[in-house]
N, C-alpha and C positions, 0 to 999 in steps of 0.2 A: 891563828892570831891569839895573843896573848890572855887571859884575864883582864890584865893591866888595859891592855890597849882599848879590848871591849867597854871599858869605863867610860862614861860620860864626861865630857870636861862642866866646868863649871860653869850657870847662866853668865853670860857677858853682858845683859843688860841695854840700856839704850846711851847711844852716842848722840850729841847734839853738837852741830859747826855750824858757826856763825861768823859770816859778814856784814855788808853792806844791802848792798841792791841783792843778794842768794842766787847771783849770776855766773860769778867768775870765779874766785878765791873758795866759798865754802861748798858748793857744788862740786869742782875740783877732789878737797877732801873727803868729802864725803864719798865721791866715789872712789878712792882710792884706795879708804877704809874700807869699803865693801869689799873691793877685790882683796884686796892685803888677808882680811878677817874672812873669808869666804871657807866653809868646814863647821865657821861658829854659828852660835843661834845669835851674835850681835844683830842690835836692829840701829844703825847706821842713819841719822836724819842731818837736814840741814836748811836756815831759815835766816831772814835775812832783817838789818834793826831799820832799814829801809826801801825795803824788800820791793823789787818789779814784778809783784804778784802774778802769778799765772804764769810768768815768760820761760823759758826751754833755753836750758845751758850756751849761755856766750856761745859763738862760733869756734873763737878760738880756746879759751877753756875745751871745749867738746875737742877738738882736734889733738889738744896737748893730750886730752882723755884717750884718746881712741889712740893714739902712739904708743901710749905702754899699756894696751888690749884692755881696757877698764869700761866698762857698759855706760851707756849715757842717757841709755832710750828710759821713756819713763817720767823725765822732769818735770817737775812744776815748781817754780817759786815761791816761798812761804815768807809770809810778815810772821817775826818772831813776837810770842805770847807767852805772857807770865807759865800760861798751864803747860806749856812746851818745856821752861828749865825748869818748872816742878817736876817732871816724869822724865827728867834724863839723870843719871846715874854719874856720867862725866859730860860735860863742856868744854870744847875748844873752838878759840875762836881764833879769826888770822891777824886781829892788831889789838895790842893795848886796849884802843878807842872800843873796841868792840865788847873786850872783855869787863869794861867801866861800863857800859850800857846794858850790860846782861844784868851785871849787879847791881844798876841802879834801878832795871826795873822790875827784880826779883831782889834783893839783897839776901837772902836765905843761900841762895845760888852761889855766893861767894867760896865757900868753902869747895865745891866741885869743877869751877871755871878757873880756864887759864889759856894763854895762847897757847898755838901749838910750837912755839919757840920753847916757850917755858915748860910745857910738858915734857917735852925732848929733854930737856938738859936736867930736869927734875926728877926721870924714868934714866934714865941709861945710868948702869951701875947700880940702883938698886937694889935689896935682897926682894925681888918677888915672892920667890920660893917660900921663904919665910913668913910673908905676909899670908901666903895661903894654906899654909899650916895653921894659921894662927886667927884667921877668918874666920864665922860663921859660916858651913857651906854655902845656906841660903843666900848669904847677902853679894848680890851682881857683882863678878866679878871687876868691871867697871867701876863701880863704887868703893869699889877696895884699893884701885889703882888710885883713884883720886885720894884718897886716905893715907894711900905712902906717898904721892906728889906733895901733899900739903905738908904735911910730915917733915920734909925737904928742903923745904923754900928757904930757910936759916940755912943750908948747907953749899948754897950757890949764890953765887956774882948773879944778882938781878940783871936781865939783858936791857939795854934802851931803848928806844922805842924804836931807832933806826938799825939793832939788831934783829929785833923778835917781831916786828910788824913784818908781815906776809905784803910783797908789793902789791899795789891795784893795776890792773892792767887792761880795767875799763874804757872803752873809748879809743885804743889807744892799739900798736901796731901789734904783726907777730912775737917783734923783739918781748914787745913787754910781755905777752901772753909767754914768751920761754922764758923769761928772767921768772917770771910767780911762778912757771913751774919747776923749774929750778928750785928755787926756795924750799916749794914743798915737799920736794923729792930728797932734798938732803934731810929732811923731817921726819917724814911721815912715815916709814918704816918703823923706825926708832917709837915711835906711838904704837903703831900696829905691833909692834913685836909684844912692848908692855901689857895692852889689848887682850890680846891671845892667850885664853887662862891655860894652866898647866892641867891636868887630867887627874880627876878627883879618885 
């Protein structure tokens, strides 16, 4: 093995996805993240702005989970807390509505939050590379991805709410629990890939 390869990649920092109830939609992400970033030292969380505290991933959520082999064991649902988007480095949430409520009960947080719609389209095509030249080693590399997203935002068609909100599929049949994952699936790559620092 190389020198090169022997190198450490750079810290990834902490991820924060947020929904609703922290049942269906950001649990989902979060663990997809995991797997997707799985090699990294990312730490992967997720909490919910009306959170079913304590409860264990949707049935179907866990099921779309366990289809494309992603861990589920573990869960617990979190009510999301100011000192939560203090210590996360990036934020995505799965609607609009979510990502208004991260900022309204943290506004500091604005600069690091975004759907994971808007992340996606705000990361693909970016120069990373360049970013990480150009970065303080120290600083998370999550926190540097959020810094070229925001960067961004003047360079993209804002999505509507009915592109970039993540369905709910609360309550509701297999169909919806495939349609959200769906959604996330044509995403969430596209994040993980930006995610995954280059090798310092």
């Amino acid at each position: 093995m190389s020198q090169q390869a022997d190198r450490p990649s750079r810290h990834v920092g902490t991820v924060l996805v947020i929904c609703t109830g922290n049942v269906c939609r950001s649990p989902y992400i979060e663990r997809r993240l995991r797997q997707l970033l799985a090699g990294t030292d990312a730490v992967v969380e997720s909490a919910g702005t009306r959170a079913l505290v304590g409860s264990d991933i949707e049935p179907g959520s866990s099921a779309a989970l366990s289809a494309v082999g992603a861990d589920v064991a573990g869960f617990a649902s979190r009510q999301l807390a100011r000192a939560m988007l203090d210590d996360a480095d990036i934020v995505v949430t799965a609607t609009q509505q979510h990502r208004g409520d991260a900022v309204a009960l943290h506004p500091r947080a604005l600069r690091k939050t975004f759907t994971i719609g808007e992340l996606a389209d705000l990361v693909r095509g970016a120069d990373l590379a360049a970013a990480a030249g150009e970065a303080p080693a120290d600083v998370p590399w999550a926190a540097v991805v959020a810094d070229v997203a925001r960067g961004r935002r003047g360079l993209h068609r804002a999505r509507p709410a009915d592109e970039s909100d993540i369905y709910d599929p609360y309550g509701r049949g297999s169909a919806a629990y495939a349609r959200m994952s769906h959604e996330i699936e044509s995403l969430v790559g596209v994040v993980a890939e930006a995610l995954r620092p280059p090798a310092i």
